[in-house]
C-alpha positions in Angstrom: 0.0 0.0 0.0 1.7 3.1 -0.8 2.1 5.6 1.4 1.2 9.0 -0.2 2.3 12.6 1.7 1.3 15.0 -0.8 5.0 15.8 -1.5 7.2 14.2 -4.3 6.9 10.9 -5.0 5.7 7.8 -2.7 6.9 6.1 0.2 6.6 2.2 0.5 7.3 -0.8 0.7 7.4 -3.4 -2.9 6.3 -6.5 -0.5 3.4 -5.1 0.9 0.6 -7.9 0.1 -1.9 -5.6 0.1 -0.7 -4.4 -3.9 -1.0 -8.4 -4.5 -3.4 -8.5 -7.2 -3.3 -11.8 -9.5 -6.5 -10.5 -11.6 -4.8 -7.7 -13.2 -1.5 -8.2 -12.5 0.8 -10.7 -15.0 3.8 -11.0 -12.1 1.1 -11.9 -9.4 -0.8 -14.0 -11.6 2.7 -16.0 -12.2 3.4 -16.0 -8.4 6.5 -14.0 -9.6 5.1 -10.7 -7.4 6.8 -9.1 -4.7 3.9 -9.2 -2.8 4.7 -11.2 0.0 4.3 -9.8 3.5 1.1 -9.0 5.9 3.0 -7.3 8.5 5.3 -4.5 6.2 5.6 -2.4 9.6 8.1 -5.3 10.9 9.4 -7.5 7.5 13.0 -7.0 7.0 12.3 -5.2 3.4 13.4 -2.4 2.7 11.5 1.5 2.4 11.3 2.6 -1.3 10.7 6.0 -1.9 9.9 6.4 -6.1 9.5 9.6 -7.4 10.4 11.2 -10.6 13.4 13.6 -11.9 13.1 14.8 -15.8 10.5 12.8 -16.2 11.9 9.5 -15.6 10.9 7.6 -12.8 13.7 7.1 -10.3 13.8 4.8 -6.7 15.8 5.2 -3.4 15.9 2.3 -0.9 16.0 2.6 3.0 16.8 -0.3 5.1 15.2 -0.5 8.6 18.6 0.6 10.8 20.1 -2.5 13.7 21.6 -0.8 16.5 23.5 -2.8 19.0 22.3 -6.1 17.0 18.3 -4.6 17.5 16.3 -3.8 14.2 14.6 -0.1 14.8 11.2 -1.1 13.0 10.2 1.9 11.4 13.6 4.1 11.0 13.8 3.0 7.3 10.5 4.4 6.4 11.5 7.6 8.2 14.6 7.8 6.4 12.5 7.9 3.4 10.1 10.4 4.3 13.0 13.0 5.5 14.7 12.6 1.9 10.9 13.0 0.3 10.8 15.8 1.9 14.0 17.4 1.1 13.4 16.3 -3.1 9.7 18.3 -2.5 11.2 21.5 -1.3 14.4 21.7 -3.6 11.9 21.1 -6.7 9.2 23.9 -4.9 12.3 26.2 -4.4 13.6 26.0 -8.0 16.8 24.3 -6.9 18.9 24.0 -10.1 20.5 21.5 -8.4 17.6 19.4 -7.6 19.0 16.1 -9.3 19.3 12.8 -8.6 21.6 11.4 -6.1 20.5 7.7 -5.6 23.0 6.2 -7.6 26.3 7.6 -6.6 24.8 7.8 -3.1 24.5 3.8 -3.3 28.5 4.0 -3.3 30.3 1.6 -0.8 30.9 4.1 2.6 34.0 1.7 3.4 35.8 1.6 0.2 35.5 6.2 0.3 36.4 5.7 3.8 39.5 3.9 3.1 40.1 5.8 -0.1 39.9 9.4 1.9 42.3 8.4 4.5 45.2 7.6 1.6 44.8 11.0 0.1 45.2 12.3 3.4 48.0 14.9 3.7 49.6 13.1 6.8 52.6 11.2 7.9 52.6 7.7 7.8 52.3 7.3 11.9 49.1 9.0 11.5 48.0 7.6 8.5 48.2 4.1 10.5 45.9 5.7 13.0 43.2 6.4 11.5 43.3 3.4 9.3 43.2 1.8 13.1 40.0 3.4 13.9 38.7 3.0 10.9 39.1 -0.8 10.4 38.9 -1.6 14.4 35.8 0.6 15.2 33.9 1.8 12.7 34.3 -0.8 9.5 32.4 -3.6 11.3 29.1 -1.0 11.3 29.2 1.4 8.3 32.0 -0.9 6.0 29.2 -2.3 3.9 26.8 0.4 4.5 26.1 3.3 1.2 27.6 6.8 1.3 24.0 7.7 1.7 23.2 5.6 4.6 25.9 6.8 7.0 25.5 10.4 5.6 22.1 10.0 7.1 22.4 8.0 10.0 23.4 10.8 12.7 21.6 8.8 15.7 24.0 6.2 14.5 27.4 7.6 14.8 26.5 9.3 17.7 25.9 6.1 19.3 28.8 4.7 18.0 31.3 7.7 19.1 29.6 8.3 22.7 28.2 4.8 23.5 30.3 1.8 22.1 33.8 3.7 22.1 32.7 5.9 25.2 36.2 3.6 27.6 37.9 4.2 24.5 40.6 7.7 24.7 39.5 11.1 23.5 41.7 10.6 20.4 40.8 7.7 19.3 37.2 8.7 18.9 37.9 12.0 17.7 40.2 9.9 14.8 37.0 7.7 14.0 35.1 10.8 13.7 37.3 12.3 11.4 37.0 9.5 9.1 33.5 9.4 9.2 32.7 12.9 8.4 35.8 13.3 6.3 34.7 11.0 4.3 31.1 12.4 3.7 32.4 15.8 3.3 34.4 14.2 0.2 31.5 12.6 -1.1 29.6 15.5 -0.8 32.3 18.0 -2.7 32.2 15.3 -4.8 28.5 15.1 -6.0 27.9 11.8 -4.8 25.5 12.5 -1.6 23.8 16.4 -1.5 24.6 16.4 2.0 24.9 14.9 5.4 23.8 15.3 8.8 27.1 14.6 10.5 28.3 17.9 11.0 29.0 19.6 14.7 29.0 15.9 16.8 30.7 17.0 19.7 33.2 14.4 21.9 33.9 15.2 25.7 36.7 13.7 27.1 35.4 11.5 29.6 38.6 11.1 31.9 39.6 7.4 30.2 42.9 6.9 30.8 45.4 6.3 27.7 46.4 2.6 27.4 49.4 2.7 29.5 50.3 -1.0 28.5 53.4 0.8 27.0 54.9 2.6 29.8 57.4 0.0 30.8 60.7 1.5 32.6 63.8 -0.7 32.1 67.0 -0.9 33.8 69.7 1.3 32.4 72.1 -1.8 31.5 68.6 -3.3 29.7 68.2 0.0 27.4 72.1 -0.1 26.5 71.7 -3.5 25.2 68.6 -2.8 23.0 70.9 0.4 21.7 74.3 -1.8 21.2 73.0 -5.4 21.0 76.5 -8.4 21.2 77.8 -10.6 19.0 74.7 -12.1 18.6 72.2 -9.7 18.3 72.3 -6.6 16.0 71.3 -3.2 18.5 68.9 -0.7 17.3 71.1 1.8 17.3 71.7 5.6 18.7 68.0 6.3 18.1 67.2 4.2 21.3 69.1 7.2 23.4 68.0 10.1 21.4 64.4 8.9 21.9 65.1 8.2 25.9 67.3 11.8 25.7 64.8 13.9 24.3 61.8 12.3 24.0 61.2 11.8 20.4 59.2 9.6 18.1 61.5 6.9 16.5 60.3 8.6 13.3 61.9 11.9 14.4 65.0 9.8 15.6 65.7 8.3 12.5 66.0 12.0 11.0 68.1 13.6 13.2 71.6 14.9 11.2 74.7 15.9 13.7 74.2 19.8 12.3 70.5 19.5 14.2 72.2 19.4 17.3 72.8 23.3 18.2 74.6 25.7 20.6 78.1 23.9 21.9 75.6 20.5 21.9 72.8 22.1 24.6 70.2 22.2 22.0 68.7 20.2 19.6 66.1 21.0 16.8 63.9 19.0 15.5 62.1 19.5 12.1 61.8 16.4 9.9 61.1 13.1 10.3 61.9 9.8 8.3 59.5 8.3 5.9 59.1 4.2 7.1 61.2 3.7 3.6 64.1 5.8 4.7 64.3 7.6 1.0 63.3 10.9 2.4 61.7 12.4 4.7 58.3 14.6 5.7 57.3 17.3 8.0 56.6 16.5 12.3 53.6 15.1 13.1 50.3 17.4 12.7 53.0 19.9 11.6 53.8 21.8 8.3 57.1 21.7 6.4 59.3 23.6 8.2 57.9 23.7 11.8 60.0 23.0 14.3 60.8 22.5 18.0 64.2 23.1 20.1 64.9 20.1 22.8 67.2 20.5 25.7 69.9 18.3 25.0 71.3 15.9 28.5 75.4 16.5 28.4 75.6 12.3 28.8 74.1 12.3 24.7 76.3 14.9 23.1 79.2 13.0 24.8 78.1 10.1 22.5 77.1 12.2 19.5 79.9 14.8 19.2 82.9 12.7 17.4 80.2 10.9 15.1 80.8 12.1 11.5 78.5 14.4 9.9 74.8 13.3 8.0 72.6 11.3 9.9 73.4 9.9 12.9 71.4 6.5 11.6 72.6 6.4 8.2 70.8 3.8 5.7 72.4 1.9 3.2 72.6 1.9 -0.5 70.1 4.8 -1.9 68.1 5.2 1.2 69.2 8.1 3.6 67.9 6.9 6.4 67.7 3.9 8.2 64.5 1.5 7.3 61.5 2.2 10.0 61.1 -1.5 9.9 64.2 -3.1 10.6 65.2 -0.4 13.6 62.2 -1.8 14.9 62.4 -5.1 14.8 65.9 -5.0 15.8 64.7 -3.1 19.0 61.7 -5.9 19.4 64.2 -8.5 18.8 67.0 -6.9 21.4 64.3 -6.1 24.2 62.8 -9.8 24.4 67.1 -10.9 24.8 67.2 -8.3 27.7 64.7 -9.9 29.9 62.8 -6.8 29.4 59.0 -7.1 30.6 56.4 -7.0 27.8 55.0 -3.6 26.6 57.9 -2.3 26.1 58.1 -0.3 22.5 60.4 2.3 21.0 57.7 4.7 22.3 58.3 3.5 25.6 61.5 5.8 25.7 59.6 8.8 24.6 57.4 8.1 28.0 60.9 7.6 30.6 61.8 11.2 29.4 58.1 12.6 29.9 58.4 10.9 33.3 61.6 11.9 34.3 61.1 15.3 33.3 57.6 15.5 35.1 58.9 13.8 38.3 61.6 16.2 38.9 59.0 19.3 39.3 59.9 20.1 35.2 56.5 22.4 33.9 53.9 20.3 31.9 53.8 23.3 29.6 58.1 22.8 28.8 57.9 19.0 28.5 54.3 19.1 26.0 56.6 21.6 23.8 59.5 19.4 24.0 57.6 16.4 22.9 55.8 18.2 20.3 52.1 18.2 21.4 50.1 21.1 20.1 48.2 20.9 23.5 49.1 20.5 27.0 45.9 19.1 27.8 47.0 15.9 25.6 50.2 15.9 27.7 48.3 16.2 30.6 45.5 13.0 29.2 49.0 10.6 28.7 51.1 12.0 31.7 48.8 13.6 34.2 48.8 10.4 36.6 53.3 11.1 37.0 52.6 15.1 37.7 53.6 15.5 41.6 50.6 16.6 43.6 49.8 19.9 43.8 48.6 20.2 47.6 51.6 17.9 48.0 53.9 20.9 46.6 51.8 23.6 48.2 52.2 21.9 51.8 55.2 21.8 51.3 55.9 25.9 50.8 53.5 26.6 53.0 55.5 24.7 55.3 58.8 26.5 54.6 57.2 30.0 54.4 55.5 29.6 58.3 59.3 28.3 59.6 60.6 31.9 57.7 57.7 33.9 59.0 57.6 32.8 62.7 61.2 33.1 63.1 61.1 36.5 61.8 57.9 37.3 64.1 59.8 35.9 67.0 62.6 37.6 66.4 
């Protein structure tokens, strides 16, 4: 029975046995129909809307929505009658761009998806991370789903982002909703969807704690051995100190030249970073070409570094300038399981000792976020806030001090 609203076109469903009618009808007459359901409120068919563009007759399907493995009866037909509605008022308003959208918008979401995040203009690193959150979190509900589904299913992203991912970190969900809208933003630049309703879907950070699987501490004889390796096993190389030195990525580490380091060895500034194939390299992370950062440098790694030749301090071999991302790696993998070092333990690993030993010693947040290169201290603060000393602790403490200096001076 179609469902008629006075505005363009008609919203129902092909299996509604009401239509069934063998008389007139050669398909029902042949048992070849559609017509198959009494209940078309709760079958698992599919919403058409049909209305026409040009004079051709044209047909958009919407799918009842499942949502946390429960089918919404009723959302499909919605779905239709909100994109009814829009068709009647672009054709009342004269909308030369009133046109037909069903076909592009039929396009696979999780092949754009994956295709947005490659044209992305980031480093590798990051490129992995969204990839992450794409495939981990948001592929197994939207990865078969249209460009014109997801566009339109706001209730259900917002579900996904605050609900299913709510234990997960701030920037994980904020890197699944990147590739959600991105990815709808393309489409719609691209002519494929008119538009979507994901904009403005605001995340709070709800105080989860970053996965701290990673912040393993090792002895200083263990961290030597990942660095130098023996006979047997190759090291990783100087990277392992200028990561635990200064805190950097093992990207930035595998970029540093001997001219980086500045000012009598005190200083050391950091700019590039390798790409994983060691042929050349790209700007910092969330950064453009260019940007930089200066790093205090400890007197203990300029000692090591300052009779190295000149280049990079982690040469590669043959045409690559660099060292491969991939065998350092492994080679530090390899090394730490032959130095008894507990599991966890990562290149990135060193980049939290510094954080912590910086932090531990009374060093400001605000210094050690610039040093590592976050464009916010409150990310500094989400990672390391749990190794800041105490505040009251510190403020007992003064007040402490200043009543000893005050009453002495009252007394005297």
């Amino acid at each position: 029975m179609a469902l008629a609203l006075n505005r363009t076109g008609v919203v129902f469903k092909k299996c509604d046995l009401a239509g069934h009618k063998p008389d007139s009808n050669k398909a029902c007459a042949a048992d070849t129909c559609q017509h198959t359901c009494t209940d078309v409120e709760r079958c698992s068919h599919a919403w058409t809307l049909r209305y026409w563009v040009d004079g051709r007759q044209r047909e958009r399907s919407f799918k009842d929505e499942v949502r946390h493995g429960r089918t919404v009866y009723g959302s499909g037909r919605k779905l239709a009658q909100d994109a009814q509605l829009k068709l009647t008022v672009d054709k009342r308003a004269g909308d030369r761009t009133f046109a037909d959208y069903s076909k592009a918008g039929k396009a696979n979401f999780g092949d754009a998806a994956e295709t947005f995040i490659m044209r992305l203009p980031v480093n590798d690193r990051s490129r992995s991370s969204y990839l992450s959150a794409y495939r981990t979190h948001v592929k197994p509900l939207y990865g078969n789903s249209t460009l014109a589904r997801v566009a339109n299913d706001r209730d259900g992203v917002l579900d996904l982002l605050t609900v299913t991912m709510k234990e997960l970190s701030i920037s994980v969900r904020r890197n699944a909703r990147m590739v959600i809208t991105g990815t709808c933003d393309e489409a719609v630049k691209a002519g494929k969807i008119r538009e979507h309703r994901l904009a403005d879907i605001e995340l709070s950070d709800n105080g989860t704690k970053h996965d701290r699987t990673d912040f393993v501490f090792p002895a200083h004889a263990q961290v030597k051995f990942v660095a130098d390796g023996n006979d047997e096993t190759l090291g990783a190389g100087i990277c392992v100190w200028l990561m635990r030195g200064c805190g950097l990525r093992i990207e930035e580490a595998l970029a540093v030249e001997k001219k980086d380091i500045r000012e009598n060895g005190t200083i050391l500034r950091v700019y590039q970073q390798a790409t994983r194939d060691g042929r050349e390299t790209a700007p910092l992370k969330k950064r453009k070409r260019g940007e930089y950062r200066d790093i205090p440098v400890p007197t203990w790694l300029w000692d090591m570094v300052k009779d190295l030749p000149g280049g990079p301090l982690m040469p590669g071999n043959g045409d690559r300038n660099y060292q491969l991302y991939g065998t350092v790696y492994d080679r530090f993998m390899n090394a730490a399981e032959k130095a008894k070092i507990p599991a966890g333990f990562t290149p990135h690993s060193l980049r939290h000792a510094f954080a912590s030993a910086m932090l531990g010693k009374g060093v400001p947040i605000t210094d050690v976020a610039n040093w590592l290169g976050h464009r916010h201290v409150r990310v500094t603060y989400g990672i390391y806030g749990h190794l800041v000393p105490s505040a009251a602790a510190r403020a007992t403490a003064v007040l402490d001090e200043e009543y000893t200096e005050w009453s002495g001076q009252q007394e005297g």
